[in-house]
C-alpha positions in Angstrom: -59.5 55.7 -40.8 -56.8 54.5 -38.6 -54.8 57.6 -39.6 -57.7 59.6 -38.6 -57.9 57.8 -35.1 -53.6 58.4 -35.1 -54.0 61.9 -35.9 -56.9 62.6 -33.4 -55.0 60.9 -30.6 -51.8 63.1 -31.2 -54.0 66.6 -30.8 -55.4 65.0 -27.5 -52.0 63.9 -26.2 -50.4 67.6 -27.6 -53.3 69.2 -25.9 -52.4 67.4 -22.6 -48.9 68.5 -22.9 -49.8 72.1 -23.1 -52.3 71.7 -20.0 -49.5 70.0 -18.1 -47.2 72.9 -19.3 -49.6 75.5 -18.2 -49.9 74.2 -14.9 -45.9 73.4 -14.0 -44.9 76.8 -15.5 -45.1 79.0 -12.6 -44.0 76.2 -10.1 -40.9 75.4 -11.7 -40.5 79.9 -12.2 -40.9 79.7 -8.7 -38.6 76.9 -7.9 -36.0 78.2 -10.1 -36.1 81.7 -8.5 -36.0 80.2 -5.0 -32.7 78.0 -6.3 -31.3 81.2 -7.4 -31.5 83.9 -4.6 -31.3 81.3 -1.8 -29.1 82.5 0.0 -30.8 86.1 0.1 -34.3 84.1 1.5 -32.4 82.5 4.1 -31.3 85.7 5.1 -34.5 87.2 4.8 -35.9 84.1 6.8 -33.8 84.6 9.8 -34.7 87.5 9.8 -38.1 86.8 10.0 -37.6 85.7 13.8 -37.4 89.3 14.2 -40.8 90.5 13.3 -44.3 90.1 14.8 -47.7 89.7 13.2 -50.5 91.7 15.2 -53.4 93.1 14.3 -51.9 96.6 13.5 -49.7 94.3 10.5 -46.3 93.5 10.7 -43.5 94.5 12.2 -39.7 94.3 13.7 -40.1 93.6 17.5 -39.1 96.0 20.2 -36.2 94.3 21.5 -34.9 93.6 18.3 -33.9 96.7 17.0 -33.3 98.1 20.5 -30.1 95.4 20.7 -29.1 96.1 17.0 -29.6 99.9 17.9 -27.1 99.3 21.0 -24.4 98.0 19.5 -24.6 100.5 17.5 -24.0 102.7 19.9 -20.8 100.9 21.8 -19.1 102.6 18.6 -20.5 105.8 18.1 -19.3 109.2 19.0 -21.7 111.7 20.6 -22.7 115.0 19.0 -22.2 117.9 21.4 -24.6 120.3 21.9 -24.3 123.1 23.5 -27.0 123.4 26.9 -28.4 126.4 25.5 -29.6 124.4 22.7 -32.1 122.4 24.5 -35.2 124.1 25.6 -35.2 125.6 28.9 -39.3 124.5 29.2 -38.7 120.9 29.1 -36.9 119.0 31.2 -36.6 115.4 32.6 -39.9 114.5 33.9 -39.1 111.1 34.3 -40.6 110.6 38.2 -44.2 112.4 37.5 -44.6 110.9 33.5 -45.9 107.9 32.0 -43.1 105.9 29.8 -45.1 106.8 26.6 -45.0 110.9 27.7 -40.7 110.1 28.8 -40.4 108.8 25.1 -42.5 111.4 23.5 -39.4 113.4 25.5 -36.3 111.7 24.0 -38.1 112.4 20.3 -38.3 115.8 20.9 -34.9 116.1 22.2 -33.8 114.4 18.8 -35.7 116.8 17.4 -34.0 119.4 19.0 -30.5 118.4 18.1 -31.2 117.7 14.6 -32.9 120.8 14.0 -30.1 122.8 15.6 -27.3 120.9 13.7 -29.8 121.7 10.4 -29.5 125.5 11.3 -25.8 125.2 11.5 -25.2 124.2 7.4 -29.0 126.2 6.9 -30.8 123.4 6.1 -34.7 124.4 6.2 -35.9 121.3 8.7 -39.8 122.1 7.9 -41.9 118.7 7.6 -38.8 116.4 7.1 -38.9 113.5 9.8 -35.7 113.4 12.1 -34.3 110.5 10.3 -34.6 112.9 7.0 -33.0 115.5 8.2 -30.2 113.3 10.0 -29.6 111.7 6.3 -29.1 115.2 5.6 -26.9 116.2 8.0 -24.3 113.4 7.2 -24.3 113.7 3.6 -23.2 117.5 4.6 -20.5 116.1 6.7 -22.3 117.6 9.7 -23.0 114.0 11.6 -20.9 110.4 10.4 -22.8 107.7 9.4 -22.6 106.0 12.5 -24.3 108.8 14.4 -26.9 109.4 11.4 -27.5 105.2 11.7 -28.0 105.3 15.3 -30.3 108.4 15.2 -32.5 106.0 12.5 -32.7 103.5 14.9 -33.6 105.8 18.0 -36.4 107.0 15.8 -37.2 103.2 14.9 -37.5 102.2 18.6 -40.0 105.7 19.2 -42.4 105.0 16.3 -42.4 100.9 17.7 -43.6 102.7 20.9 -47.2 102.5 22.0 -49.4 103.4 25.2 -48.0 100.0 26.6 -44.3 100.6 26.9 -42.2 99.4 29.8 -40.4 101.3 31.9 -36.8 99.1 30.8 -38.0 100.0 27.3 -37.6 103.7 27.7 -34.7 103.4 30.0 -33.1 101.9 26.8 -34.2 104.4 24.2 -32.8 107.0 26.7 -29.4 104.9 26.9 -28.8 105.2 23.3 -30.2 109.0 23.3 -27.2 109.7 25.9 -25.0 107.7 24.3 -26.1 109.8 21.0 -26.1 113.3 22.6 -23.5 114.8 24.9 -24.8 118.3 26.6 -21.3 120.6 27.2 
């Protein structure tokens, strides 16, 4: 009888270890994953300060990539393009447009100059985003990394653009276009 009761009270106390187990597994997973990449979630927690929660979902804020984006472009040389390039039907509207229509502008003057440095190496530009085709361009040797990078971020700062962007917001995105893009 009593090794009956000893033998019973084992299977309860085993059974309690294996609940206990169940529940601590992912915890301690977790906690041990956390020890391990620490130093990339600090990083990535820093860089949290950089985002902002709306109801359109989550994203990098305006100003942030518009300073990364500028020192970026301290170091960059432009790409020359030739005034013939650019269209003769657009021009810089910036005293009669909205800020939203001025960057709609700058894209399509990225546009331009991608799309003309893609014709140079005959690179077929047809539905690839800028930032595509400017990946493309500097794996062809056509644009450095630097001027591909800054490119990115120009198109960054555009598709962070909405109805409500300041007039100092598109003043910067046309800083770093100019500093991009040098007419001859």
């Amino acid at each position: 009888m009593i090794n009956t009761f000893f033998i019973i009270q084992e299977n309860k106390n085993f059974e309690l270890y294996i609940r206990l187990i169940e529940v601590l597994i992912w915890p301690l997973t977790l906690l041990v994953i956390i020890l391990m990449f620490r130093k990339n979630f600090v990083s990535a927690f820093k860089r949290l300060g950089s985002f902002e929660a709306s109801a359109t979902g989550i994203s990098m804020t305006f100003q942030e990539v518009a300073d990364q984006a500028m020192e970026l472009a301290q170091n960059v040389k432009p790409i020359a393009i030739a005034k013939s390039a650019v269209s003769l039907h657009r021009h810089d509207s910036s005293h009669d447009a909205t800020p939203f229509e001025q960057v709609a502008e700058v894209q399509h003057e990225i546009e331009q100059t991608v799309n003309r440095l893609a014709e140079n190496i005959k690179f077929e530009t047809l539905n690839y985003s800028n930032s595509y085709i400017a990946r493309k361009l500097e794996e062809r040797g056509e644009i450095n990394y630097k001027q591909y990078k800054l490119i990115e971020s120009i198109e960054s700062l555009i598709s962070l653009s909405d109805k409500n962007i300041t007039q100092k917001q598109v003043d910067d995105i046309k800083r770093l276009k100019n500093a991009l893009i040098k007419t001859t």
